[in-house]
N, C-alpha and C positions, 0 to 999 in steps of 0.2 A: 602348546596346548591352546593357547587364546588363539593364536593364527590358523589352526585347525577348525576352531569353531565360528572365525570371520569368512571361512572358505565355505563352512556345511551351509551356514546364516546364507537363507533367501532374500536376493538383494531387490530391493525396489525402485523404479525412476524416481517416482513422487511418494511419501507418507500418504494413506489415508486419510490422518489428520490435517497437512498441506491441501488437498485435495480437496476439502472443503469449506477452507478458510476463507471463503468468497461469503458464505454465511453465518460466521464463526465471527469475523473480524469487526470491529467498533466504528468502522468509517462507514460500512455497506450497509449498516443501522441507518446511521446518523445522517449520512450525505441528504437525503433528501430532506430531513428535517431543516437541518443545516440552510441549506438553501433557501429556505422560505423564511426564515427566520435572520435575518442580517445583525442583529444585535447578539443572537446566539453564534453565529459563524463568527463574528467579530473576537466574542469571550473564547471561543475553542480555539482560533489558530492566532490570535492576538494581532489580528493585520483585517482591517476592513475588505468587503466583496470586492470591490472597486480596486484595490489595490494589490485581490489577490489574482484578479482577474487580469492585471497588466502585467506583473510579476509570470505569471502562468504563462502569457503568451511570448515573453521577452524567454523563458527558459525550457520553453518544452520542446522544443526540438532535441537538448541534451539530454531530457530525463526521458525521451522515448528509448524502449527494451523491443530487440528482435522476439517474437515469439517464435520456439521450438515444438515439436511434437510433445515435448513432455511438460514443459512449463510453460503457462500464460505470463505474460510480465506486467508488474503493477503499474497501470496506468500513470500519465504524467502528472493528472491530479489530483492521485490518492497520494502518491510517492510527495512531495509538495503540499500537502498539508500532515502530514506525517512528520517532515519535516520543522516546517511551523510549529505544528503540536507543542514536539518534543524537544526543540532547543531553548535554549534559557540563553537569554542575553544580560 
């Protein structure tokens, strides 16, 4: 029964709601606040511009993403302060 209705089930590449997460998401707010504000960038990703700016260039060659037909890939420095954000040391 479930396998019958994963078969009827119209399959998508991308969710709708994927699809708009570019203005949906808390970094695509914030980035440009973010930047003009250095004390505030500082309190969001806990690493000074300066440091996140040599950090970004020493790793984004690895956090670059092929983009396909169906998906964009998140940038090396939203991926990298998302990063930041969320880890706890």
């Amino acid at each position: 029964m479930a396998l019958k209705l994963l078969k009827e089930a119209k399959r998508q590449g991308v969710h709708d709601i994927n699809k708009e997460k570019a203005t949906f998401d808390e970094y695509h707010h914030l980035s440009a606040q973010l930047k003009q504000d250095p004390d505030r960038f500082q309190v969001f990703t806990r690493i000074s511009m300066g440091a996140f700016q040599y950090l970004l260039n020493k790793v984004e060659n690895s956090l670059v993403k092929n983009w396909t037909n169906w998906h964009r890939p998140i940038f090396p420095e939203k991926r990298l302060v998302v990063t930041l954000r969320y880890s706890y040391v």
